[in-house]
MARMARKOL-290218 format. One line per 2 residues: for each residue x, y, z of C-alpha. Coordinates in steps of 0.2 Angstrom, whole numbers. Layout:
X,Y,Z | ...
//
This chain:
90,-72,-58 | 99,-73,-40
112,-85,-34 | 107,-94,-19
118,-106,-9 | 116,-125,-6
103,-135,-16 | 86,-141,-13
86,-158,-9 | 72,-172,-12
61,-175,4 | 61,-194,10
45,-199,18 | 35,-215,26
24,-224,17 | 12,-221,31
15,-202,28 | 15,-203,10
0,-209,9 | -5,-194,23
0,-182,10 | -11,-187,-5
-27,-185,6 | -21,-165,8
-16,-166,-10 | -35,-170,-14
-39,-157,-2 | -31,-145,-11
-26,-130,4 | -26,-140,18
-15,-140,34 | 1,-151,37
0,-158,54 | 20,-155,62
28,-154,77 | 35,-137,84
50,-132,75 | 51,-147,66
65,-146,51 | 59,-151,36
67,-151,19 | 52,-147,10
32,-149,11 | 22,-154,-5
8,-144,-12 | -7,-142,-1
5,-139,13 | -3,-124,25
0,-116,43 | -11,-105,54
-9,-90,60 | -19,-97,76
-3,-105,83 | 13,-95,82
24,-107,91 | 21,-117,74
37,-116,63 | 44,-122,49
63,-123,51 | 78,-125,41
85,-142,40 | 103,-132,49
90,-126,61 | 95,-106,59
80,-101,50 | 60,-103,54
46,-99,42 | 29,-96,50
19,-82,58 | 24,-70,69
19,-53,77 | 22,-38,67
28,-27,80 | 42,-33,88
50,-18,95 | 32,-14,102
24,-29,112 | 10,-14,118
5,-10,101 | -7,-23,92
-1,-20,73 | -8,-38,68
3,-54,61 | 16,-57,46
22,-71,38 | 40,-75,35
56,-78,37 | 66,-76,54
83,-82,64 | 79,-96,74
88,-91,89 | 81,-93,103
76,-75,112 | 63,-64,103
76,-51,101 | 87,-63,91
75,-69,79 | 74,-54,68
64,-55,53 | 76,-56,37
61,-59,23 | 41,-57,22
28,-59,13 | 22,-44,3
37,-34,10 | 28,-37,28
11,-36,26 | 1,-36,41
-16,-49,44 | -25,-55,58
-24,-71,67 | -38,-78,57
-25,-81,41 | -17,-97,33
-1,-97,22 | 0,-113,13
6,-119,-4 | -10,-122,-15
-15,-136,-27 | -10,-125,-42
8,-120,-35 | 6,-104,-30
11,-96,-11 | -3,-89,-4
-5,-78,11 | -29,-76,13
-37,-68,26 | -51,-79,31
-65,-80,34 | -67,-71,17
-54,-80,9 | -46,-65,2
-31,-67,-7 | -20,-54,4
-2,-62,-6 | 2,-70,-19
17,-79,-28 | 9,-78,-45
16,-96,-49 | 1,-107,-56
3,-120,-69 | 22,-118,-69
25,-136,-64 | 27,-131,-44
32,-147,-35 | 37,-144,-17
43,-128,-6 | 61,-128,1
68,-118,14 | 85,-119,12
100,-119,26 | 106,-101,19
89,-94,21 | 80,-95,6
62,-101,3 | 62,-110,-16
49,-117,-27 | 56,-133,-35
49,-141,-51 | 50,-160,-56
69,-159,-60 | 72,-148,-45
71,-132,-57 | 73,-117,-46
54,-109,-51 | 53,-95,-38
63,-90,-25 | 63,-75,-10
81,-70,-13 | 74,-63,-31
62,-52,-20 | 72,-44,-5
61,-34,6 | 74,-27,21
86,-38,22 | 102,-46,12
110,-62,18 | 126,-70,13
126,-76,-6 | 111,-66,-10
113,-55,-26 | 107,-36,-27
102,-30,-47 | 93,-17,-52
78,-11,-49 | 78,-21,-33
77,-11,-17 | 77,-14,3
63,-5,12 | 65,-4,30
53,-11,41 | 40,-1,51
36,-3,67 | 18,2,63
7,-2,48 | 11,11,39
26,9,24 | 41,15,30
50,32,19 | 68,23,18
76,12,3 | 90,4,0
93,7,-21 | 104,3,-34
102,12,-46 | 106,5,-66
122,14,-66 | 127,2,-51
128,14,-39 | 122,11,-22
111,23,-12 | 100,27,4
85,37,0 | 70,45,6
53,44,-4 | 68,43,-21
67,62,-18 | 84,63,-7
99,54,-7 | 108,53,8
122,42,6 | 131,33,-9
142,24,-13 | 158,31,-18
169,23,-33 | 174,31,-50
178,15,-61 | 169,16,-77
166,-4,-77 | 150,-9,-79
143,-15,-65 | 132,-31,-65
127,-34,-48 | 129,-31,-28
133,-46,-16 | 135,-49,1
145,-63,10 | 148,-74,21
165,-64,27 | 154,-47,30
160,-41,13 | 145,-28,3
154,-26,-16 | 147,-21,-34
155,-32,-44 | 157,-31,-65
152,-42,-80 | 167,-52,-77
165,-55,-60 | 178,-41,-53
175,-34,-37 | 175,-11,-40
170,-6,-23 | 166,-13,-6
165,-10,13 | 167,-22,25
162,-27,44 | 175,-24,57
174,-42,63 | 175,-51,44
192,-56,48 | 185,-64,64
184,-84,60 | 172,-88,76
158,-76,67 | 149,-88,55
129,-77,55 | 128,-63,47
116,-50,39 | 115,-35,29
98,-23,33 | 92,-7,30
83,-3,47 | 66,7,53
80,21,56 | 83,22,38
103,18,42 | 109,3,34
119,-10,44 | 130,-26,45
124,-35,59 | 135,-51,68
128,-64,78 | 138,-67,95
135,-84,101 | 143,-80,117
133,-66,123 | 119,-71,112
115,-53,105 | 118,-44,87
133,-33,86 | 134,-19,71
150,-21,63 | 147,-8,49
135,7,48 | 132,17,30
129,35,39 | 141,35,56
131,51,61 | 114,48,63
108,62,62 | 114,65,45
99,52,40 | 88,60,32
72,66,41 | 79,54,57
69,63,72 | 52,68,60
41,81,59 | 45,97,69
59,90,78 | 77,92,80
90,78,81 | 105,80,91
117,70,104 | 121,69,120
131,59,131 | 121,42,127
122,46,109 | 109,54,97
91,61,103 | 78,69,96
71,89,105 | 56,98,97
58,113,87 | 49,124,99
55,129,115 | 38,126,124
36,110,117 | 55,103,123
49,98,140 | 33,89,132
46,76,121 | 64,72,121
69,56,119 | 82,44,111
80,42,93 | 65,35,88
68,19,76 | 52,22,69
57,40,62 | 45,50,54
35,50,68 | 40,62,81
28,68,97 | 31,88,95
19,100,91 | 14,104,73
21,122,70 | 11,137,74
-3,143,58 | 8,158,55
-8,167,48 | -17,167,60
-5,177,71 | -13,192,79
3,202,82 | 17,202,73
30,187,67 | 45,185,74
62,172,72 | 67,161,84
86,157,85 | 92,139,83
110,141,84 | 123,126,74
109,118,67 | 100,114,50
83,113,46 | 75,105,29
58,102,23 | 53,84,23
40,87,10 | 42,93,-3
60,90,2 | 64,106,-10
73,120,-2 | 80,137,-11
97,142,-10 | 101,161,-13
119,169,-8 | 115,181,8
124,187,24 | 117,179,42
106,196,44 | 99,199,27
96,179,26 | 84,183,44
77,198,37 | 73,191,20
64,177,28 | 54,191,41
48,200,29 | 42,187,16
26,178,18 | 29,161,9
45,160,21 | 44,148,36
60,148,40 | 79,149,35
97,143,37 | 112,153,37
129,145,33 | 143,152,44
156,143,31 | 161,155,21
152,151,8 | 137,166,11
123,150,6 | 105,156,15
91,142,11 | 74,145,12
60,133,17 | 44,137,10
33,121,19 | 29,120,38
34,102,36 | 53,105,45
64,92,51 | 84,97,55
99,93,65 | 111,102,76
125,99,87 | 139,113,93
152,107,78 | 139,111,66
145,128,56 | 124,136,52
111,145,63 | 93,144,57
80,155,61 | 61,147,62
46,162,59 | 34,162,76
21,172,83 | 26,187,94
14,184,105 | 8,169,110
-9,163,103 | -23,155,116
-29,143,106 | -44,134,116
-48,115,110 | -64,113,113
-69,95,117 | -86,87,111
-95,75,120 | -97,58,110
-111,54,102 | -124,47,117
-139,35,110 | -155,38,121
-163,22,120 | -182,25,112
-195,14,120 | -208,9,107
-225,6,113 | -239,-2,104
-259,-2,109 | -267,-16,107
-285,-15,100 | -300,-21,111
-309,-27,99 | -313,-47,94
-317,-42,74 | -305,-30,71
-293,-46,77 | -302,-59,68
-300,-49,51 | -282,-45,54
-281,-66,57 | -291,-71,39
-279,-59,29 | -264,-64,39
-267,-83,35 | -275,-77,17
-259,-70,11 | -248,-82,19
-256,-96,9 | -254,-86,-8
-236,-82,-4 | -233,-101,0
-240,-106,-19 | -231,-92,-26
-216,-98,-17 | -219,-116,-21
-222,-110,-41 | -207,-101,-41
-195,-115,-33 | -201,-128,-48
-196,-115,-61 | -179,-112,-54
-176,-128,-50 | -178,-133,-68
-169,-119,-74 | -154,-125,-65
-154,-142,-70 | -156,-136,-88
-138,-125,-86 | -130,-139,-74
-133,-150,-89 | -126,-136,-101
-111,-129,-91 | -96,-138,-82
-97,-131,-68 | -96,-144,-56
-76,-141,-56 | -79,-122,-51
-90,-131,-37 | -78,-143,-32
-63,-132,-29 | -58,-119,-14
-64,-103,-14 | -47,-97,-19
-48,-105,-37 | -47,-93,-49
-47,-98,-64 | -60,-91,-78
-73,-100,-84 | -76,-99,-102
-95,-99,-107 | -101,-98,-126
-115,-85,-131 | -133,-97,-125
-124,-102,-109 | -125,-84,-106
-143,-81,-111 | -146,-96,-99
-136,-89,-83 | -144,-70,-87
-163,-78,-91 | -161,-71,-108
-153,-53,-100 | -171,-49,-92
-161,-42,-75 | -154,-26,-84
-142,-18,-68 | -136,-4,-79
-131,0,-97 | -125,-16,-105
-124,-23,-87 | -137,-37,-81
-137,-47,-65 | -136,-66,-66
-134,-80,-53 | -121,-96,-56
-125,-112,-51 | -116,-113,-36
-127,-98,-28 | -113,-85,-33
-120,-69,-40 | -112,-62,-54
-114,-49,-69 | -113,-51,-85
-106,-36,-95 | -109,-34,-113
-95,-26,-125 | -104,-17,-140
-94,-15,-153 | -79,-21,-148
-67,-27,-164 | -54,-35,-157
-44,-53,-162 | -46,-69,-151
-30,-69,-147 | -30,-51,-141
-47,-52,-131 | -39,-70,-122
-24,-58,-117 | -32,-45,-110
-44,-56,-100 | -30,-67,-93
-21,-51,-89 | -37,-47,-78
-40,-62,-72 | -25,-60,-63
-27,-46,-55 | -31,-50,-37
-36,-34,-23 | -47,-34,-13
-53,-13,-19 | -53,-25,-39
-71,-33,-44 | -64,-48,-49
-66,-57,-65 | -75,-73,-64
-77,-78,-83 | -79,-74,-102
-87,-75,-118 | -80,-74,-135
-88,-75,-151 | -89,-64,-171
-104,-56,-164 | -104,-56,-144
-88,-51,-131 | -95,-53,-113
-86,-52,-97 | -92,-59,-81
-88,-50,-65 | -92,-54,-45
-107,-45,-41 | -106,-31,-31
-122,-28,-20 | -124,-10,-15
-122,-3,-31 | -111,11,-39
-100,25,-30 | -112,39,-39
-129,32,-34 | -124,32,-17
-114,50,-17 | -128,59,-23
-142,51,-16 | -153,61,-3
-155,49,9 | -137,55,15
-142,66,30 | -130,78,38
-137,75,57 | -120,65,58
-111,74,45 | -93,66,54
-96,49,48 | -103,54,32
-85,60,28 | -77,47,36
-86,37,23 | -81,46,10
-64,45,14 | -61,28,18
-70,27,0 | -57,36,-7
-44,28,1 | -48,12,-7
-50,17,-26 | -32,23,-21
-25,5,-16 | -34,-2,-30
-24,12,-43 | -9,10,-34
-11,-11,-36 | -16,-8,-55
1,5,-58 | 14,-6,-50
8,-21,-39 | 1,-31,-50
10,-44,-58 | 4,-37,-77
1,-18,-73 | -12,-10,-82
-18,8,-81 | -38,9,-76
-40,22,-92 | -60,25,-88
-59,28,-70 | -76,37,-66
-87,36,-50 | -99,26,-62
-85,11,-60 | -83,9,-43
-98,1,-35 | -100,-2,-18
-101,-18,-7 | -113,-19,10
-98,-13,20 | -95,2,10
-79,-6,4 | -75,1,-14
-72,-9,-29 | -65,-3,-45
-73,-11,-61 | -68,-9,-80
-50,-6,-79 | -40,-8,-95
-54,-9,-106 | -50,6,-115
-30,0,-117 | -33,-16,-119
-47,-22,-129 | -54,-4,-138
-37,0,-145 | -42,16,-147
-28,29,-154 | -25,45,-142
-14,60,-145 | -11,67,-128
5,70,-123 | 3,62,-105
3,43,-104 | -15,33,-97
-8,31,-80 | -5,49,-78
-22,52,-84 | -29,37,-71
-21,54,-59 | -30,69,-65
-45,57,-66 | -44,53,-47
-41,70,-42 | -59,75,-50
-65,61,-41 | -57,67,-25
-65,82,-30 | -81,73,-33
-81,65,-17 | -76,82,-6
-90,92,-11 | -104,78,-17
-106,88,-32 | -105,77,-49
-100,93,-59 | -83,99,-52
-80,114,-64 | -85,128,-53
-79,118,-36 | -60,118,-41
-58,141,-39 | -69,138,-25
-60,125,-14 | -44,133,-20
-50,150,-12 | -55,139,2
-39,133,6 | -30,150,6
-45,158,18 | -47,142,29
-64,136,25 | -65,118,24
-72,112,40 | -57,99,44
-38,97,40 | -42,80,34
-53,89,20 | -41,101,17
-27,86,16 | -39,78,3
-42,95,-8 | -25,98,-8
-20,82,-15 | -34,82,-28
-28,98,-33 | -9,93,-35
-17,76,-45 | -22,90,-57
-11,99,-63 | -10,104,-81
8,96,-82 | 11,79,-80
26,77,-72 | 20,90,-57
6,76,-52 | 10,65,-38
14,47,-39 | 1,35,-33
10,29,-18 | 11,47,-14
-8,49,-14 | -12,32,-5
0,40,10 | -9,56,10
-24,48,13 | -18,40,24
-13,54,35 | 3,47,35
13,59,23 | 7,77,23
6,89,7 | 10,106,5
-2,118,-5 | 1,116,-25
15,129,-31 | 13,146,-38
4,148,-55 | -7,133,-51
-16,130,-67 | -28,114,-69
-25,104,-85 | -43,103,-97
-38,89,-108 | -21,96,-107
-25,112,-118 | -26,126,-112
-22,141,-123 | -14,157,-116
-30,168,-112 | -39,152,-103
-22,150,-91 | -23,166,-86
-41,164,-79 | -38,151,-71
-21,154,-63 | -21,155,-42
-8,163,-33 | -5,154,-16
6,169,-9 | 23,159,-14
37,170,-19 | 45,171,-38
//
């Protein structure tokens, strides 16, 4: 789909080396011994590195790029965020060697990872020593050769004939570098300096234009051109040039770098950076630095959102800086402009009802404020005074800005989530609501947990018989448990050689722990592996151990019509499905009269057994929830993976607490998604599509989970009232009821996005209470009398 510049090239090695490389080729994933910052024209399948040794590189044959590991924080060396893998400059200083692809769009692992180029020809970053599959490049059985990484800084996949199969510049993450194509739906995400995703993009949208954007809720900058062509494509060059260009190749619009006229200049990059500006950057090979030769939003401060939450951005003589909203909190944090924007170090804004005098407005002359989310403000046409005294005397009002343009524009801010700019050529003055008085808000610090070691003591009996009993039955029951044991290892045994004899799976033995291809069994194999279904885990569900020691589950699909050829898509759809919240799909069995699916088996059993079992004590109540929460968290990842990660995405349509079973470590694994879409092909005639039902279905779950109730019916009125009164006993409940409540909403499109949910978990992106008129959705009907009843006034205004 991209262009890409130069061509990959055949590798020439030794015999002795040769030779070398078929040994790793039987291997399968093994590691390619190399020297530092070797250049290498391509390594063959089995190729590997480690994340053990980061002065390990792979290197461009021009020597300007390196692919390897390398620290994920490299604007913080204090702050441990973990490794990535990629591609960076090869330029000497850490400064210099900015990252301008990675893997997964910069996912972070430990140390204790490998990269490598598998036996089947697939890219893949695993976490070890679980082996999990972190990344992959989804490119098995497609004839996969030999990786290149090429002088212009792209990593290929080359088949027999040197057939481009895969390439990074079809999957830009932040960066765009000369020759490299931009199409829709592409984007540029810019990096984090923490884990967490960052809010800015780099879009173009399918009418060509171009655009920064926060969360795809603001634009806040665009480009400008008013031809009607259609366009086909952005590039960048070699020269600094960003264009769209037309079907027949025709340049509409473009901006350039100030130096592209400079011939000395010959490295250069476009990026979209953790400040959520977007940037050409030129490398100086005389004082070895990058310079910015163009910037998409001169002012910084007009970037969205730049300082975060509760913070102002302004300038002063060194440039742009970020102050707090309030005026106690500006000697506690003003700094230069945070690249990591979105996180600010001010105070959260004061609970306005909890006030014990009157409110009052604070006066923030030429500036603006804006809610960061929801990013929705009101406009209505008042005078400076009335635009204060409206937002005085209304309760849903945080705070307001007055233009003083002429134009009479008063916007209101309904969420306490503000951001804004100012500076004295700025033509508004905001008012922000306060307290009158001061409130004395006393946090009270608890002691951690302390563990008073208990020390057990045991008395011994005196007496000689009591002893010489105890001895008989000890030795008594030892020797029965040793027949029984010995009884027992004959019959296994025998049972295993009969299915080794019956089942291939001496190839499933054989290879890494990555393989992931199914096994296909027929109906008596099955009986075999299940002993004839005797270990009955749950409804249609029975446990079953393989050959290789690897416990599984086999689940039986009654009354499932479906074709062959339908039943072999679905499964290889969830075959490759790869996450680590996903029970993965280990192998299948079709026939006319039986449809089985084998899973990994999952130890500690399902979500519900464990929510609602009463050996949960509330003595240490904090950990329960924090549980809970990390529960939730991951059944989020694993939708959001399902919705839009996957490479075939599928909807979970039966999510239930009954499908998400539990390993030893508490980690949560979804089971059963798709069945319903899939395989059942069952009609429906709802108006809203299954993944928006997979988001009312979580937010009872979220529901579920909050209260440890299995029936939710009664909670929803309840935790609403909650809410409005302050009852939940944390904000991190609160933050989870609210987004539970926004996932059910009657109306489709008012429910939030998966990503939206996963960074509300997270804590990293905050939610305001649902909107007016909240109503939940019942099967989306509810008649007119039922909405009434259930309708909940948050204090919002009309």
């Amino acid at each position: 789909m991209r262009h890409f510049v130069g061509k990959g090239r055949r590798a020439h090695f030794s015999r002795g080396l040769g030779s070398v490389i078929a040994v790793y080729l039987l291997l399968g994933f093994s590691f390619f011994g190399f020297c530092d910052d070797l250049p290498m024209l391509s390594v063959p399948l089995g190729f590997g590195i480690s994340g053990f040794d980061l002065r390990r590189n792979w290197v461009s044959q021009n020597g300007l790029f390196a692919f390897g590991f390398f620290e994920g924080c490299l604007r913080d060396p204090d702050y441990d965020d973990g490794l990535v893998v990629g591609i960076r400059y090869n330029l000497g200083t850490k400064e210099a060697n900015v990252p301008v692809w990675t893997v997964g769009g910069g996912v972070r692992v430990s140390v204790n990872s490998t990269f490598g180029l598998s036996a089947d020809g697939r890219l893949v970053l695993c976490e070890n020593p679980s082996s999990l599959i972190v990344w992959s490049s989804n490119t098995s059985n497609l004839g996969v050769q030999k990786a290149s990484l090429l002088d212009n800084g792209n990593l290929v996949l080359f088949g027999v004939e040197d057939e481009i199969l895969w390439q990074s510049f079809d999957s830009p993450t932040s960066t765009l570098l000369p020759g490299q194509s931009f199409r829709f739906p592409q984007s540029l995400r810019a990096p984090s300096t923490k884990s967490i995703s960052s809010y800015y993009n780099f879009v173009i949208h399918c009418s060509g234009e171009l655009a920064l954007v926060w969360e795809s809720n603001v634009t806040y900058w665009r480009s400008h051109w008013s031809s009607t062509a259609n366009i086909k494509e952005a590039r960048f060059d070699s020269t600094g040039v960003l264009g769209l260009f037309d079907g027949t190749n025709r340049s509409v619009w473009s901006v350039s770098s100030k130096d592209s006229e400079d011939p000395s200049i010959v490295v250069r990059h476009l990026r979209i950076d953790p400040d959520g500006n977007l940037r050409i950057y030129s490398w100086d090979s005389v004082l070895l630095l990058w310079k910015i030769g163009w910037q998409a939003v001169e002012n910084q401060c007009n970037v969205f959102g730049s300082c975060g939450l509760y913070s102002l951005c302004g300038f002063n003589s060194t440039g742009p800086v970020c102050s707090c909203l309030y005026e106690e909190s500006l000697s506690h944090w003003t700094s230069p402009l945070r690249m990591d924007a979105g996180v600010s170090g001010c105070k959260k804004l004061v609970d306005l009802a909890n006030c014990k005098m009157r409110t009052g407005m604070m006066v923030l002359k030429h500036s603006v404020l804006y809610g960061l989310y929801p990013p929705h403000d009101v406009d209505i046409m008042l005078n400076e005074e009335d635009c204060r005294q409206y937002c005085l005397n209304e309760t849903s009002c945080i705070a307001v800005t007055s233009k003083n343009d002429g134009s009479g524009l008063c916007t209101i801010k309904r969420t306490s989530f503000i951001s804004g700019y100012g500076n004295p050529a700025v033509p508004a003055i905001s008012f922000l609501k306060v307290c009158l008085v001061p409130q004395a808000v006393s946090a009270q610090k608890t002691n951690p947990h302390t563990l008073s070691s208990r020390r057990l003591i045991v008395h011994a009996s005196s007496s000689d018989f009591v002893r010489a009993l105890a001895l008989i039955g000890l030795t008594t029951a030892m020797g029965c448990l040793v027949v029984q044991m010995s009884v027992f290892w004959i019959i296994y045994q025998g049972r295993k050689t009969r299915v080794r004899r019956r089942i291939p799976f001496e190839k499933y033995d054989q290879m890494n722990r990555d393989y992931s291809a199914l096994i296909q069994l027929n109906f008596e194999e099955i009986k075999q592996l299940t002993t004839n279904f005797t270990s009955q885990l749950g409804p249609s569900i029975f446990k079953s151990i393989l050959p290789n020691k690897t416990p599984i589950i086999a689940k039986v699909l009654n009354n499932v019509a479906v074709s062959e050829k339908d039943f072999r898509v679905a499964v290889s759809i969830f075959g490759g499905t790869h996450h680590r919240n996903l029970v993965a799909l280990k192998g299948f069995c079709y026939d006319q009269k039986h449809k089985i699916l084998l899973f990994e088996y999952i130890s500690a059993g399902s979500l519900d057994k464990w929510l609602f079992s009463e050996e949960h004590t509330r003595k240490h109540e904090e950990e329960f929830w924090q549980q809970r929460l990390n529960i939730a968290l991951g059944v989020a990842r694993a939708l959001a993976y399902l919705h839009s990660e996957c490479q075939n995405c599928v909807p979970h349509g039966n999510l239930k607490l009954e499908n998400v079973m539990l390993n030893e470590m508490l980690v949560p694994k979804v089971m059963d998604f798709g069945l319903n879409n899939l395989i059942s092909r069952e009609a429906t005639t709802s108006s809203e599509s299954a993944s928006d039902r997979d988001i009312y279905k979580f937010g009872e779950m979220l529901i579920q989970i909050v209260t440890c109730k299995k029936d939710t019916t009664d909670m929803k009125h309840h935790l609403v009232e909650d809410i409005r009164e302050q009852k939940l006993e944390s904000q991190e409940q609160e933050r989870v009821v609210k987004i539970a409540l926004w996932c059910m909403q009657n109306q489709p499109f008012l429910r939030p996005s998966i990503g939206e949910i996963v960074k509300v978990l997270e804590g990293t992106l905050p939610v305001d209470n649902p909107p007016s008129n909240f109503a939940f959705g019942v099967d989306n009907q509810i008649d007119g009398e039922d909405q009434k009843e259930i309708e909940v006034d948050f204090g919002v205004g009309s």
